[in-house]
KOLBA-420050 format. One record per residue (C-alpha): x, z negated, y negated; residue in three letters; residue number from 1. Coordinates in steps of 0.2 Angstrom, whole numbers, padded with zeros to 4 digits. Each point is the difference from the previous one (the first is absolute). Example, Ala and Ser with C-alpha at 12.3 -4.5 7.8 and 13.67 -1.06 7.14 Angstrom:
# residues 2
ZARO    east      up   north   code   pos
ZARO    0062   -0039    0022    ala     1
ZARO    0006    0003   -0017    ser     2
# end
This chain:
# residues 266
ZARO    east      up   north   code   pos
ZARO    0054   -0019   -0111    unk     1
ZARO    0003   -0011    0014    unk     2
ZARO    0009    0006    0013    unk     3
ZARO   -0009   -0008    0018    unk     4
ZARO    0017    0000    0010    unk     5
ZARO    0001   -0018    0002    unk     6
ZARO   -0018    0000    0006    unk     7
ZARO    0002    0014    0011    unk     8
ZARO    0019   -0010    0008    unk     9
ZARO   -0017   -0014    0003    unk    10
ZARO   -0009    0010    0007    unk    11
ZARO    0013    0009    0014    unk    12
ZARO    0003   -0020    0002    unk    13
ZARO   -0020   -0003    0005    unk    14
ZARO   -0001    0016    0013    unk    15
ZARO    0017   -0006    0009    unk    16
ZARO   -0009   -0017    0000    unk    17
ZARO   -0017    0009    0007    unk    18
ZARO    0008    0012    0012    unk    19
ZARO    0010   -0013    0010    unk    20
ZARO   -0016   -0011    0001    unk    21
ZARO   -0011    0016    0003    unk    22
ZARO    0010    0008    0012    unk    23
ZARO    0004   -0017    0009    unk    24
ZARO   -0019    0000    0007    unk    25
ZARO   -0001    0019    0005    unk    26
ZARO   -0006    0005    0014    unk    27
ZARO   -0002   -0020    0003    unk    28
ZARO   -0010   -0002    0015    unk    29
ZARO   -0009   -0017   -0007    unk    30
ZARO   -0004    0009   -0017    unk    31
ZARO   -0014   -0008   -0007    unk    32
ZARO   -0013    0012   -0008    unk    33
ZARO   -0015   -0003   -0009    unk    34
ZARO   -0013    0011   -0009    unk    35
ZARO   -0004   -0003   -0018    unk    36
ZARO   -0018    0000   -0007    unk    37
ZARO    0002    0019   -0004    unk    38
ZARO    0004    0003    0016    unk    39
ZARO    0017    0003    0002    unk    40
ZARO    0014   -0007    0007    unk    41
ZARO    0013   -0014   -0006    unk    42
ZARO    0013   -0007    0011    unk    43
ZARO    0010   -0014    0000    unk    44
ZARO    0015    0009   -0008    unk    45
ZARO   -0010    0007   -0013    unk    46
ZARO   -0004   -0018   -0008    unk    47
ZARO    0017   -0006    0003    unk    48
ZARO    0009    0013   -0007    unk    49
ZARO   -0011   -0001   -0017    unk    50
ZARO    0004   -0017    0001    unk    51
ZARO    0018    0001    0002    unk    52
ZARO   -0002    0013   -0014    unk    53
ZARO   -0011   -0014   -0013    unk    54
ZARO    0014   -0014    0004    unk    55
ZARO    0016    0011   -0004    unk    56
ZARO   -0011    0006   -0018    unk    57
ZARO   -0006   -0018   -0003    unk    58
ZARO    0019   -0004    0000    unk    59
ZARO    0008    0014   -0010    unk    60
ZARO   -0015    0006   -0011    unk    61
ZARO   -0010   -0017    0000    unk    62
ZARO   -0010    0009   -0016    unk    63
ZARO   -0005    0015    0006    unk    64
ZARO   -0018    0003    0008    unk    65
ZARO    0000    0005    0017    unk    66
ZARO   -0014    0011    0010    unk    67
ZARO    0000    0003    0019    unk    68
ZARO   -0011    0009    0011    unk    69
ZARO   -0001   -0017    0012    unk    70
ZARO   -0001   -0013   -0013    unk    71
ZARO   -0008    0005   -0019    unk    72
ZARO    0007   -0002   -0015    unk    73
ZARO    0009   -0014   -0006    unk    74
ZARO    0007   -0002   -0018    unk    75
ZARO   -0004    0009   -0014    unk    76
ZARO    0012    0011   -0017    unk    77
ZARO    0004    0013   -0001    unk    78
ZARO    0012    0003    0015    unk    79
ZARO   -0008    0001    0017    unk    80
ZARO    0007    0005    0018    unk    81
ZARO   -0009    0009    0012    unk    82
ZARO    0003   -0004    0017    unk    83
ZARO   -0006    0008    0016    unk    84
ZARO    0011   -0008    0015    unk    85
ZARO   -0005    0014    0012    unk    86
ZARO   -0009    0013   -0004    unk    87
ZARO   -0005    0009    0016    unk    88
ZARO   -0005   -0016    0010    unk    89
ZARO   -0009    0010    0011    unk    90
ZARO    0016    0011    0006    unk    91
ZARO    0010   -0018    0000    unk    92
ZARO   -0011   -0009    0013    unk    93
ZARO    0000    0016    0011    unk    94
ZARO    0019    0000   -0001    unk    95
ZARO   -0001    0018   -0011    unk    96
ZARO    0017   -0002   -0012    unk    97
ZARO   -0008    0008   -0012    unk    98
ZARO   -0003   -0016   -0013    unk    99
ZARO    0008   -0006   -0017    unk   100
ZARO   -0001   -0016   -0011    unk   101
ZARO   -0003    0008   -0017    unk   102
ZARO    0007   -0012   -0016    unk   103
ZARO   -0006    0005   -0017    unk   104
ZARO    0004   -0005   -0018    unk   105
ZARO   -0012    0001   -0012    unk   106
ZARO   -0002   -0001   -0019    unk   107
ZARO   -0015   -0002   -0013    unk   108
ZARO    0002    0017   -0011    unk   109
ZARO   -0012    0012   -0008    unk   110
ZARO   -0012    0004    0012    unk   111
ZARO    0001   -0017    0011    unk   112
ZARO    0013   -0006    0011    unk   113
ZARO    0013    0017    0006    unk   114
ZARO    0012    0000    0015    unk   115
ZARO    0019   -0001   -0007    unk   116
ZARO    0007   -0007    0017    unk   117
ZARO   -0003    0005    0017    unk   118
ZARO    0009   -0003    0017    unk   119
ZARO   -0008    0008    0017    unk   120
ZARO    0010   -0005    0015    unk   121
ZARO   -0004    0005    0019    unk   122
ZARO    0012   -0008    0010    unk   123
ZARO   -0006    0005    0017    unk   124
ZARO    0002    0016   -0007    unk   125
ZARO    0018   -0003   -0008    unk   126
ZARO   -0006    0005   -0014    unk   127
ZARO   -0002   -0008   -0019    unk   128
ZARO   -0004    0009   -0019    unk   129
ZARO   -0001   -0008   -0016    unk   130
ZARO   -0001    0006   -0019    unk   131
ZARO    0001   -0009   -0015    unk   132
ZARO   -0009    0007   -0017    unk   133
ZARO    0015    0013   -0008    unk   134
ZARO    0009   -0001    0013    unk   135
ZARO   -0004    0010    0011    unk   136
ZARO   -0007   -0002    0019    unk   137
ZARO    0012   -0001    0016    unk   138
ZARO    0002   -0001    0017    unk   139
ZARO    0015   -0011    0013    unk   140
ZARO    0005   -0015    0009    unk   141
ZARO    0004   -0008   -0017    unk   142
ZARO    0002    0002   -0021    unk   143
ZARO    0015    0007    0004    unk   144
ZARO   -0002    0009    0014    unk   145
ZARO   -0014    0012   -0005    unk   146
ZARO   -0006    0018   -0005    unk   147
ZARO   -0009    0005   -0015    unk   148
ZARO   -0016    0006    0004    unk   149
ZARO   -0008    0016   -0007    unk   150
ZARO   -0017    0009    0005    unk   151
ZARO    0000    0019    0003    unk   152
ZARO   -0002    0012   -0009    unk   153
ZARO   -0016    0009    0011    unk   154
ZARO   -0011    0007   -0012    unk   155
ZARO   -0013    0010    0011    unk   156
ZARO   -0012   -0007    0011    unk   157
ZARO    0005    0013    0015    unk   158
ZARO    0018   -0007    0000    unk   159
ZARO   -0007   -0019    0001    unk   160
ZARO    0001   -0014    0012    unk   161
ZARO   -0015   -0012   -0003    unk   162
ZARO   -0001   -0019    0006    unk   163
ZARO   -0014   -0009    0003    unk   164
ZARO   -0006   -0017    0012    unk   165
ZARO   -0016    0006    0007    unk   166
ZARO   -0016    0008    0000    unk   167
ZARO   -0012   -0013   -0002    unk   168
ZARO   -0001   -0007   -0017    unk   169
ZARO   -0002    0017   -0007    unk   170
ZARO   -0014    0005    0008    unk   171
ZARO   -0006   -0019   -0006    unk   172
ZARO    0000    0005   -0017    unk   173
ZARO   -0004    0018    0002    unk   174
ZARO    0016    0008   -0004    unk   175
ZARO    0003    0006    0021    unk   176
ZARO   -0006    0017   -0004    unk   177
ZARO    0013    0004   -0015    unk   178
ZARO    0013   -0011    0009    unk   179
ZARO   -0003    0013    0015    unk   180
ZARO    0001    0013   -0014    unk   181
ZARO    0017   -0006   -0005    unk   182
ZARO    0006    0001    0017    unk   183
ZARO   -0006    0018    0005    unk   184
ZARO    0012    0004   -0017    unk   185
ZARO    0017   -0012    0003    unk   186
ZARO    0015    0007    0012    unk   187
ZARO   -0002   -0014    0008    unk   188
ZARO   -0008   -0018    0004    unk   189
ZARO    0004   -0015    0008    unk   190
ZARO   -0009   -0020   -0001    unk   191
ZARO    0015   -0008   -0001    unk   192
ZARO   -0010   -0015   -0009    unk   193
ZARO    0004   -0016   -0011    unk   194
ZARO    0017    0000   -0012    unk   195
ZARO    0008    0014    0010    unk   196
ZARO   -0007    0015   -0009    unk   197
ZARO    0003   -0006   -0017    unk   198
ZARO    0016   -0004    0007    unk   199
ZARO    0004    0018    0007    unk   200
ZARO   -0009    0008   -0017    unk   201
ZARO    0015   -0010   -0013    unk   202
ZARO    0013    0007    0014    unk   203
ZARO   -0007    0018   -0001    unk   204
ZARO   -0002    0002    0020    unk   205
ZARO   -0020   -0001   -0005    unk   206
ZARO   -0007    0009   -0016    unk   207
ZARO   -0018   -0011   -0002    unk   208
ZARO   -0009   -0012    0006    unk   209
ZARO   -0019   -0010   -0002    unk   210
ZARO   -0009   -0014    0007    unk   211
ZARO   -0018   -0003   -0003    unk   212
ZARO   -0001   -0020   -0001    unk   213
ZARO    0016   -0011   -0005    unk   214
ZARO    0003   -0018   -0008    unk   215
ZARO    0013   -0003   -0012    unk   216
ZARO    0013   -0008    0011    unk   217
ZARO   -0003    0017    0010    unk   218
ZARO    0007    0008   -0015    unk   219
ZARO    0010   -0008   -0012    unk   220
ZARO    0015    0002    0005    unk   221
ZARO   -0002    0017    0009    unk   222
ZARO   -0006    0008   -0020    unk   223
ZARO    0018   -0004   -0007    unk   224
ZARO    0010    0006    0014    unk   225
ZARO   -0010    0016    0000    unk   226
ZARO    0001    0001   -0019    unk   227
ZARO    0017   -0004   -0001    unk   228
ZARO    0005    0012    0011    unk   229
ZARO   -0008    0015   -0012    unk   230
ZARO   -0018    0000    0009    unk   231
ZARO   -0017   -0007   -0006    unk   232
ZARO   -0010   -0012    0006    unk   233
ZARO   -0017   -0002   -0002    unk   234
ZARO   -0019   -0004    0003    unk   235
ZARO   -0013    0014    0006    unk   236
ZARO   -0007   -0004   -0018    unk   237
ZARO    0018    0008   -0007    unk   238
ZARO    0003   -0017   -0008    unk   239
ZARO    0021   -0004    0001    unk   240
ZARO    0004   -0015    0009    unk   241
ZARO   -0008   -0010    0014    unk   242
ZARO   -0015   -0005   -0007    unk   243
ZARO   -0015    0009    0007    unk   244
ZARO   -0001   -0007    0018    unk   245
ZARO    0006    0017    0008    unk   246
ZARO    0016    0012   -0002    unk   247
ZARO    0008    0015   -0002    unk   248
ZARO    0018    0004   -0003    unk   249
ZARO    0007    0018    0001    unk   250
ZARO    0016    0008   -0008    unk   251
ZARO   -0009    0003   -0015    unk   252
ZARO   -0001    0018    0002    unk   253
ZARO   -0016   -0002    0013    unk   254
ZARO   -0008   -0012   -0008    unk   255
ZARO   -0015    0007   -0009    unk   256
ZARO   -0001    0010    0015    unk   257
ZARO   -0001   -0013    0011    unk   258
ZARO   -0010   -0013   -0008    unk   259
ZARO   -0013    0018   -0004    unk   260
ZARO   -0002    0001    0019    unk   261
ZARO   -0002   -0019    0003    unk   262
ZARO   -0014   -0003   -0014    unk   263
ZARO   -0012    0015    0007    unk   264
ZARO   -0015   -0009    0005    unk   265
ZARO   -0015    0008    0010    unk   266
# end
């Protein structure tokens, strides 16, 4: 079974290279932003930083395929990283720290192409996580300055903290009325929004977490650090992975639970 360390050192080498060119136009004053045919918003750093990302994988993994949220798919096998240089643009360009690149490995198995690396590093937040697959998710300044990760061990919805990002693309797809539901039986909620919750689920300090409408470089590597760390990730539809264009991720405990309350339709 390969081991993915050596892609996940690659990886920690692409977000150092990412975060200085991310964080080097934050908060720039001549940011250049413009809105994309589906109507949100990229900026300048978001296409350099994927660009910056392609030229260090064309160098060190000049055979692996390469999908990014600014630029497609380019390559094909059965090797693929998934690249979004910042999700949360819209918190960037408002000069909200609350943003991450997100850098995942991943391989053609049974059942199409699985995570089995991913790095999620937030640097106006200080913060980075990372997981590779059987070895465990972590959190640090560094490989070897890092925590282990591991989620809690809540098991009733009354003791729970739930995470979300907002209100709208529920009531979109009809779920609003069993997401308010959810939130009327939770100990608590906050719309903390992009990689965060997934990030505070593997670390225990939340217990689940869904969002209605996702793409897969929203997701990919998010799923292995939550897995990693002991939780699940998952569509509405209960399918493992980040396949089904939205997500949920709990402890495990609460999942059935939780995806129960987001799947009531009226």
């Amino acid at each position: 079974m390969p081991d993915y360390l050596d892609d996940l050192r690659l990886a920690h080498v692409l977000a150092d290279a990412a975060d200085a060119a991310t964080m080097d136009r934050f908060k720039a004053l001549d940011l250049k932003v413009e809105t994309k045919p589906d109507m949100t918003p990229v900026s300048e750093a978001d296409k350099a930083a994927e660009e910056l990302i392609r030229g260090h994988l064309g160098r060190a993994r000049p055979r692996d395929a390469i999908l990014g949220e600014e630029y497609g798919v380019e390559g094909t096998g059965p090797r693929r990283w998934v690249i979004d240089p910042i999700d949360g643009t819209k918190n960037y360009v408002r000069g909200v720290p609350v943003w991450a690149t997100l850098i995942s490995l991943m391989e053609a198995g049974e059942g199409g192409f699985q995570p089995v690396v991913g790095v999620v590093s937030a640097p106006a937040l200080g913060r980075r996580w990372w997981a590779a697959q059987g070895h465990g998710a972590y959190s640090g300044r560094s490989l070897t300055k890092a925590s282990r990760l591991q989620v809690s061990r809540v098991s009733k919805l009354s003791d729970a903290s739930f995470a979300y990002s907002s209100l709208s693309g529920w009531e979109e797809q009809g779920r609003l009325d069993g997401f308010l539901d959810l939130t009327r039986e939770v100990w608590r909620t906050r719309a903390y929004g992009d990689f965060w919750p997934y990030m505070m689920v593997a670390e225990g300090a939340v217990d689940m977490c869904a969002e209605p409408e996702l793409s897969l470089w929203d997701m990919a590597a998010t799923a292995i650090v939550v897995t990693e760390a002991g939780g699940t990730f998952t569509g509405l539809d209960a399918r493992p992975g980040p396949h089904s264009g939205n997500a949920a991720a709990s402890n495990g405990l609460l999942h059935d639970e939780l995806l129960g309350y987001l799947n009531q339709r009226y």
